[in-house]
The first five atom37 places (N, CA, C, CB, O) and aatype in JSON, in Angstrom:
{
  "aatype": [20, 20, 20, 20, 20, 20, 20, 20, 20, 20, 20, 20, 20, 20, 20, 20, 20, 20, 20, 20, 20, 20, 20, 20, 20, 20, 20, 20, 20, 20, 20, 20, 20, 20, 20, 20, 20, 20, 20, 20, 20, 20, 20, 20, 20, 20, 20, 20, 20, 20, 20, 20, 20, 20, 20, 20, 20, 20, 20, 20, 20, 20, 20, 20, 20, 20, 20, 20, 20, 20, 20, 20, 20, 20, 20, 20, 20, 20, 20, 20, 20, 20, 20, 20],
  "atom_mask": [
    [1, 1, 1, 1, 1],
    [1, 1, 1, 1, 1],
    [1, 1, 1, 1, 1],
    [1, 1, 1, 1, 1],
    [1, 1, 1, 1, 1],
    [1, 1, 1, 1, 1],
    [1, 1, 1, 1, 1],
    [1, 1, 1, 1, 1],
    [1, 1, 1, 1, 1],
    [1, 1, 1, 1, 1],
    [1, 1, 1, 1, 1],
    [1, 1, 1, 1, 1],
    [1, 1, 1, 1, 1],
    [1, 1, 1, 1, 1],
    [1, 1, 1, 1, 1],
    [1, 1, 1, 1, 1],
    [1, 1, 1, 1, 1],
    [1, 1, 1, 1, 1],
    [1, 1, 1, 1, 1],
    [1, 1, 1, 1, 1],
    [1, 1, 1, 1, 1],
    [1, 1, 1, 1, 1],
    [1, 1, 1, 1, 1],
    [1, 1, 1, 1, 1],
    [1, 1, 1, 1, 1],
    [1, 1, 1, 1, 1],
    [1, 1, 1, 1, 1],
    [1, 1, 1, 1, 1],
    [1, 1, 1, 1, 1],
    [1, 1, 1, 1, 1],
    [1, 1, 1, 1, 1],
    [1, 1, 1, 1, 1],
    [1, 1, 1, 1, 1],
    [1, 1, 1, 1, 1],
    [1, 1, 1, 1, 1],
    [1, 1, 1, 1, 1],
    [1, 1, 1, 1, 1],
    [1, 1, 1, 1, 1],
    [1, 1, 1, 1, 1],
    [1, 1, 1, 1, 1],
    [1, 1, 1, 1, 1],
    [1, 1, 1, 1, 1],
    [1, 1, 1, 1, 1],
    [1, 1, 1, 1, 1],
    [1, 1, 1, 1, 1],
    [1, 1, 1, 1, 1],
    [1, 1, 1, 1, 1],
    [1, 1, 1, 1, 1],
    [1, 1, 1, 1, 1],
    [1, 1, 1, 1, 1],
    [1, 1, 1, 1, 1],
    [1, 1, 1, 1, 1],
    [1, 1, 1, 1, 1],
    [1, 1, 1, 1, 1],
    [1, 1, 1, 1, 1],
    [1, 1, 1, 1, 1],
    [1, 1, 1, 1, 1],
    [1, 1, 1, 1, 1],
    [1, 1, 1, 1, 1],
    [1, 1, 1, 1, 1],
    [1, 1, 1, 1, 1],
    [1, 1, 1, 1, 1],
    [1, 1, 1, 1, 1],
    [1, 1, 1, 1, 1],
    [1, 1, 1, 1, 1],
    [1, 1, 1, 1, 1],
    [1, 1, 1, 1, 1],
    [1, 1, 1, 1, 1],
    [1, 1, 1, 1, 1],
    [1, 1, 1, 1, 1],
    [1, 1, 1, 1, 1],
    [1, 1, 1, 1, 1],
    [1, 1, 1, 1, 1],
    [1, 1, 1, 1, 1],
    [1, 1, 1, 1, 1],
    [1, 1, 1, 1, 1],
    [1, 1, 1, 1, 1],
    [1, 1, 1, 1, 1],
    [1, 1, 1, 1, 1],
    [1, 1, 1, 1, 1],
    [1, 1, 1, 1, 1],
    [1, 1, 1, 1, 1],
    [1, 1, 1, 1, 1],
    [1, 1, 1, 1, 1]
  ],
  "atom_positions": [
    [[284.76, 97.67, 28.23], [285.55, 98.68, 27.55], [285.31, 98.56, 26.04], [287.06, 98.52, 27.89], [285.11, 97.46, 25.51]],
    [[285.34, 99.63, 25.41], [284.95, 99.44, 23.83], [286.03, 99.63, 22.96], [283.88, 100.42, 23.34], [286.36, 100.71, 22.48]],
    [[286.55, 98.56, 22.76], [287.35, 98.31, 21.89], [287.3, 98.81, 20.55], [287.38, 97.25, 21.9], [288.45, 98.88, 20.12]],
    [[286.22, 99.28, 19.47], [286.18, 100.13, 18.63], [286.1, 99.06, 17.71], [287.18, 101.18, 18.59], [286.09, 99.48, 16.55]],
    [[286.05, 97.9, 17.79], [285.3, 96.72, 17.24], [283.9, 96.34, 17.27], [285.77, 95.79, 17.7], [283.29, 96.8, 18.24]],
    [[283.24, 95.63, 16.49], [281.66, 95.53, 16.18], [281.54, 93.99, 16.83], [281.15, 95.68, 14.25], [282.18, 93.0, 16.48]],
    [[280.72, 94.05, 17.68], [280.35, 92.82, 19.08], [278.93, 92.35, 18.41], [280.05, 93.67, 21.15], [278.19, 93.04, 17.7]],
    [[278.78, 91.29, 18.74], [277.19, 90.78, 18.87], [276.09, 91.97, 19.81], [277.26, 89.05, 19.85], [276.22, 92.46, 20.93]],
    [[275.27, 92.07, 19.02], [274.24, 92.76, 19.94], [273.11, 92.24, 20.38], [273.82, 93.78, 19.47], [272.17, 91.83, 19.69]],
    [[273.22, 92.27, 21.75], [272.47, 91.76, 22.98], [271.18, 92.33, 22.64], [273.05, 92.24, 24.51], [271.05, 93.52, 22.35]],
    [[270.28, 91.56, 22.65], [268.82, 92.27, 22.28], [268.49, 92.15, 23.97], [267.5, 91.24, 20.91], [268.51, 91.18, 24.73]],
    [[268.13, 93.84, 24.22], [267.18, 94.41, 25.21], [266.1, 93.27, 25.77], [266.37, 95.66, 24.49], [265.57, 92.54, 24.94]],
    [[265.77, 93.13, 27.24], [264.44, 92.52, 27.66], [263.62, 93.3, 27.58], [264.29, 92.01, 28.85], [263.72, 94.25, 28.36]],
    [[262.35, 93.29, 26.54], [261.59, 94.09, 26.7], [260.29, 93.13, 27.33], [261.49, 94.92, 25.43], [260.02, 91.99, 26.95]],
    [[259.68, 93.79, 28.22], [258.59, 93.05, 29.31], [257.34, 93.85, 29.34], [259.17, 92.97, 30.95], [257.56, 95.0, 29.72]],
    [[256.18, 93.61, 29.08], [255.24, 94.63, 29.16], [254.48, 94.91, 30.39], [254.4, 94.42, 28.25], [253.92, 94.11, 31.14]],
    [[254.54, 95.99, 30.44], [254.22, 96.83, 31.77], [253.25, 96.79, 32.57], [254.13, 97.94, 31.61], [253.09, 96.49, 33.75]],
    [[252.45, 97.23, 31.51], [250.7, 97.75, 31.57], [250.53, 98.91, 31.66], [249.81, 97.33, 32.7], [249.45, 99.29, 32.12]],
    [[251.69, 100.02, 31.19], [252.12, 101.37, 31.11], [251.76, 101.12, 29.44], [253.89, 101.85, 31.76], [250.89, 101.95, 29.18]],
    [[252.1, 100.23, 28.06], [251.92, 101.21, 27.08], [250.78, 101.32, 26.76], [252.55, 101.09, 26.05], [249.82, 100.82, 27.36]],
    [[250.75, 101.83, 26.02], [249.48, 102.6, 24.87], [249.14, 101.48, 23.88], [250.12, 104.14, 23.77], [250.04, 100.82, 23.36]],
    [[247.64, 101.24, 23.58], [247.26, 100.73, 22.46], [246.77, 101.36, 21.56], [246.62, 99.97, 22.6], [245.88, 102.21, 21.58]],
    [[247.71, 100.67, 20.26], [247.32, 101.69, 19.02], [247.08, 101.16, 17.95], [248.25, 102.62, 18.64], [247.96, 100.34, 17.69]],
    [[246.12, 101.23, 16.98], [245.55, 100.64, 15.68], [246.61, 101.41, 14.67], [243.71, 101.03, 15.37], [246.53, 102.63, 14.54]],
    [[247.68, 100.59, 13.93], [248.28, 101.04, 12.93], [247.35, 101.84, 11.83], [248.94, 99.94, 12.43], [246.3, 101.36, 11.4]],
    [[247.82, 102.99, 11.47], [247.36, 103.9, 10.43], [247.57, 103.57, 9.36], [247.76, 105.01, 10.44], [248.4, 102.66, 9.36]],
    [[247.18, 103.88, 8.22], [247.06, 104.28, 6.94], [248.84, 104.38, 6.95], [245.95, 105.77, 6.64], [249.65, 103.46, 6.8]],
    [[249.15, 106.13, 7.23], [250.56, 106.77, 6.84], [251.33, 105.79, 7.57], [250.91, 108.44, 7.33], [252.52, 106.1, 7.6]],
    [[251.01, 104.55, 8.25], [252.22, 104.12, 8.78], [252.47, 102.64, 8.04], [252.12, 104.08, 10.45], [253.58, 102.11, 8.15]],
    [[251.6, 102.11, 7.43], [251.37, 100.62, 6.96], [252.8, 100.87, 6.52], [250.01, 100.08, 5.72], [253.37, 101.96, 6.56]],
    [[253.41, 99.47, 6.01], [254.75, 99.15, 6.23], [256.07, 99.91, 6.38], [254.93, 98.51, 5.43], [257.11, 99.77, 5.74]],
    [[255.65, 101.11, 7.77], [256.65, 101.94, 8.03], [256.8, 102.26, 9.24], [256.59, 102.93, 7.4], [256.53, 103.39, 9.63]],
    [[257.2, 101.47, 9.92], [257.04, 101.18, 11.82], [258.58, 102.2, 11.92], [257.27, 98.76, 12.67], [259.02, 102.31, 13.07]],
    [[259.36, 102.92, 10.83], [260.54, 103.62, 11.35], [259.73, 104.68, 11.28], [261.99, 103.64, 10.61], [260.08, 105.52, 12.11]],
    [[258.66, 105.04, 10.55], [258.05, 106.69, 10.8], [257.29, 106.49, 12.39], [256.55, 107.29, 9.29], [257.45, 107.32, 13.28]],
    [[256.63, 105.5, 12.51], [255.97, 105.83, 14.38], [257.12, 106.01, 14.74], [255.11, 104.54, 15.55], [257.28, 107.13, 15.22]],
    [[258.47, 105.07, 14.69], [259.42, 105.27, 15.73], [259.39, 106.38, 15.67], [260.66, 104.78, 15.73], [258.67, 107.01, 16.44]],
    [[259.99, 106.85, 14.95], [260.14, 108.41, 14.55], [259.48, 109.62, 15.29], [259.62, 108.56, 13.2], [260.08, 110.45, 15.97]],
    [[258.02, 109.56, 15.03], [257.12, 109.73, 15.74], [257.1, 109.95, 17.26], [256.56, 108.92, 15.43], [256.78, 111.05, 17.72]],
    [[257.39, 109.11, 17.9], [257.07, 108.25, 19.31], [258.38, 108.5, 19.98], [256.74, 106.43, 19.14], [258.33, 108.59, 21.21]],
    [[259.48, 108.64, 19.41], [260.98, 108.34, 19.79], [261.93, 108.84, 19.52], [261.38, 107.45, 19.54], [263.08, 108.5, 19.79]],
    [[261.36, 110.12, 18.71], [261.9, 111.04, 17.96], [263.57, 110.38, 17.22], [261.99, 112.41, 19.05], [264.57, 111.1, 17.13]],
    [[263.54, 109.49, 16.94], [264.62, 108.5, 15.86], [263.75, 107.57, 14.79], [265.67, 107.23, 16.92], [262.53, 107.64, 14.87]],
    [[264.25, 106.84, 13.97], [263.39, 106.09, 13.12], [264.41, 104.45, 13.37], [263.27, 106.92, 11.24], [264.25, 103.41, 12.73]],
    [[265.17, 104.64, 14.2], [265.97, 103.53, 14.55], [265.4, 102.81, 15.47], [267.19, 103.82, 14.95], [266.08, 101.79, 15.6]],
    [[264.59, 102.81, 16.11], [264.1, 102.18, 17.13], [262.48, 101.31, 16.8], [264.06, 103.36, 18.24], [261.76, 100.93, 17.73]],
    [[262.2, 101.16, 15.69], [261.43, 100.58, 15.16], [261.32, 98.81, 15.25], [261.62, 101.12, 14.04], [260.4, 98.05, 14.99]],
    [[262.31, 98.65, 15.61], [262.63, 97.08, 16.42], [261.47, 96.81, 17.63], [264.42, 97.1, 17.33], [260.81, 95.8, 17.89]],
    [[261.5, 98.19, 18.27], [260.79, 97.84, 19.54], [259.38, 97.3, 19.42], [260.74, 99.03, 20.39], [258.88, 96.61, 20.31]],
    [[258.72, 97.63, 18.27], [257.53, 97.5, 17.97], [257.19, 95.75, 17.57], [257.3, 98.58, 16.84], [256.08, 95.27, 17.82]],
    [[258.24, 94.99, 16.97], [258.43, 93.7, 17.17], [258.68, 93.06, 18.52], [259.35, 93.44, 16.44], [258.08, 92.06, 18.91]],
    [[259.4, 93.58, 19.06], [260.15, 93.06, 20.6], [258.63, 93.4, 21.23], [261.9, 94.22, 21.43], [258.44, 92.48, 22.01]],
    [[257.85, 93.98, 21.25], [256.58, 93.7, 22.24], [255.27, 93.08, 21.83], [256.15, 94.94, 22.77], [254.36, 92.47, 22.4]],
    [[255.58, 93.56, 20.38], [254.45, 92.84, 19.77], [254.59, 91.37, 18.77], [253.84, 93.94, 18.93], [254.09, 91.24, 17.65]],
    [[255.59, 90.11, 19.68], [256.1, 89.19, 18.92], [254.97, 88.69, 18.45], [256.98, 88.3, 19.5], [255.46, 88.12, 17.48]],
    [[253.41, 88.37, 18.36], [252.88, 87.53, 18.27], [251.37, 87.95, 16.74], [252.61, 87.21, 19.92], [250.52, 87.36, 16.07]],
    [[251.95, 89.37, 16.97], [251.29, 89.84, 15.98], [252.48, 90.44, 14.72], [250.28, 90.96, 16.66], [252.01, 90.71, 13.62]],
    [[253.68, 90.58, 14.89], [254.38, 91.25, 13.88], [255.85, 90.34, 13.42], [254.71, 92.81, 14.51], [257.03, 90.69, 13.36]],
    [[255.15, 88.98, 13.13], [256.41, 87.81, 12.47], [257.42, 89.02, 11.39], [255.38, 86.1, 11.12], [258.61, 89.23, 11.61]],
    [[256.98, 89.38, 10.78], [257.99, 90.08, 9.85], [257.32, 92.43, 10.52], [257.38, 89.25, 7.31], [256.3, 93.09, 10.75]],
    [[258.58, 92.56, 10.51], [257.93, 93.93, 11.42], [257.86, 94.98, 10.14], [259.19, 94.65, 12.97], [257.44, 96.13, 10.19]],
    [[258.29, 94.4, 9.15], [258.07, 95.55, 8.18], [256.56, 95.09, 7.3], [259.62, 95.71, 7.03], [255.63, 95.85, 7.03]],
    [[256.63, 94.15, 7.09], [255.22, 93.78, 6.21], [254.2, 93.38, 7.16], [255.37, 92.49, 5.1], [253.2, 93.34, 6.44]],
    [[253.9, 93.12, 8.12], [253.05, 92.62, 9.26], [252.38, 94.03, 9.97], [254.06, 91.67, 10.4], [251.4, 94.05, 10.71]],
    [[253.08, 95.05, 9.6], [253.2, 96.29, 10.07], [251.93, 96.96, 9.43], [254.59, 96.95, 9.73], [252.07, 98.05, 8.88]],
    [[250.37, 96.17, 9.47], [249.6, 96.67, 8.16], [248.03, 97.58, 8.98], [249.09, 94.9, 6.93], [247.15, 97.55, 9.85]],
    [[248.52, 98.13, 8.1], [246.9, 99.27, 8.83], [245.42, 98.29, 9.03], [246.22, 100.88, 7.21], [244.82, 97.45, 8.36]],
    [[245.26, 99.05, 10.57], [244.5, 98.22, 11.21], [244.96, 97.11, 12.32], [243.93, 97.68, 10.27], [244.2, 96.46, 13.04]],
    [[246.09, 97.06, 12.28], [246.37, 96.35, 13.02], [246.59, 97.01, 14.27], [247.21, 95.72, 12.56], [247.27, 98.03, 14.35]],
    [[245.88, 96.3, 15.59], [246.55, 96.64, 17.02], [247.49, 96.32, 17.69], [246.01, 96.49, 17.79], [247.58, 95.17, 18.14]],
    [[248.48, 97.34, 17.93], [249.56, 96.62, 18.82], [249.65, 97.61, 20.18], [251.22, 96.49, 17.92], [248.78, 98.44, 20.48]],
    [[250.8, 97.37, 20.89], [251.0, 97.99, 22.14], [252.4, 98.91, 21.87], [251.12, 96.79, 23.38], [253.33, 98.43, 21.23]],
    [[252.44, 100.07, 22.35], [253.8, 100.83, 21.96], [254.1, 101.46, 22.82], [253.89, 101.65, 20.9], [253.56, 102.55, 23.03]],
    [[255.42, 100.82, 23.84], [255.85, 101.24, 25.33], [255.94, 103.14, 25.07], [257.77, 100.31, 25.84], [255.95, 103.68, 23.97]],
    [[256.0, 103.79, 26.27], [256.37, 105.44, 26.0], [257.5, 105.43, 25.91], [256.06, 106.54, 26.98], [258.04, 104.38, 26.23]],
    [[258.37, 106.58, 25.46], [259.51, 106.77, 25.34], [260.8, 106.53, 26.39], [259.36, 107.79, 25.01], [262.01, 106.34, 26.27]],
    [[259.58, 106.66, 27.77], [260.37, 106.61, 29.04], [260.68, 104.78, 29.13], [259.31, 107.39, 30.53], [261.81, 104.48, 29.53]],
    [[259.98, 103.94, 28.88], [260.26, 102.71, 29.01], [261.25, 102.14, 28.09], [259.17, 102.1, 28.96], [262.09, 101.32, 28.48]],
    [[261.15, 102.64, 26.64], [261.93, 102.3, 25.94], [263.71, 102.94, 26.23], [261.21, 102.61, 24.74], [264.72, 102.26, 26.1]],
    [[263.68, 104.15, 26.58], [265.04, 104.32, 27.51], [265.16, 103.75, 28.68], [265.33, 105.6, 27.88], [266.04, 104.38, 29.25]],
    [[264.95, 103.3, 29.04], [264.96, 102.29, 30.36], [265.31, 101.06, 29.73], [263.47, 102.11, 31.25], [266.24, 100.58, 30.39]],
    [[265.0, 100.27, 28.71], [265.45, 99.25, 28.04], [266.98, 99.36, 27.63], [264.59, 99.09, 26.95], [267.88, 98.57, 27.91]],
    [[267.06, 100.54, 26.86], [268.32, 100.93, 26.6], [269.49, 101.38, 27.19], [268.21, 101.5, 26.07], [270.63, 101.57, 26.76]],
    [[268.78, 101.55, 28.64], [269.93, 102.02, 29.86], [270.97, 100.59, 29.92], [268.97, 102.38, 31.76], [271.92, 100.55, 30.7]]
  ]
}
C-alpha cells in the first residue's frame, strides 16, 4: 500500500536476454544516455538501464557513456517487463 512516503528503491533485475540490440554510442549521444533513453523509451528517465546491463563497460553512466563505445540496449518491451 502506498503510503505517500518516499521508500528505498528496489533496483529492477535486469538479466540479458539475447533479445537486445547492439549499439556503438554516437557522437549526439556521448555523455547523454537520457537522450537514447529518450530515444528508445520515449522518457529520458530510464537512462539507468543502460548501466544496469552494461555494468562492465559503464562504471560511471554519464561519463563512460563515450562515443564509440559498444553496449547492449534491451527493447522497450523488456525494459517494461523489468518495471512490471
Amino acid at each position: 500500500m502506498d503510503s505517500g512516503k518516499l521508500g528505498i528503491w528496489e533496483t529492477p533485475e535486469i538479466v540479458i536476454t539475447g533479445n537486445e540490440i547492439t549499439m556503438i554510442i554516437s557522437r549526439h549521444y556521448r555523455n547523454r544516455p537520457d537522450l537514447l533513453s529518450n530515444e528508445l523509451y520515449g522518457t529520458p528517465h530510464l537512462w539507468w538501464v543502460f548501466k544496469m546491463i552494461n555494468p562492465d563497460k559503464l562504471n560511471d553512466p554519464i561519463w563512460d557513456f563515450i562515443e564509440g563505445l559498444e553496449i547492449l540496449t534491451p527493447s522497450p518491451t523488456e525494459v517494461s517487463a523489468y518495471l512490471s
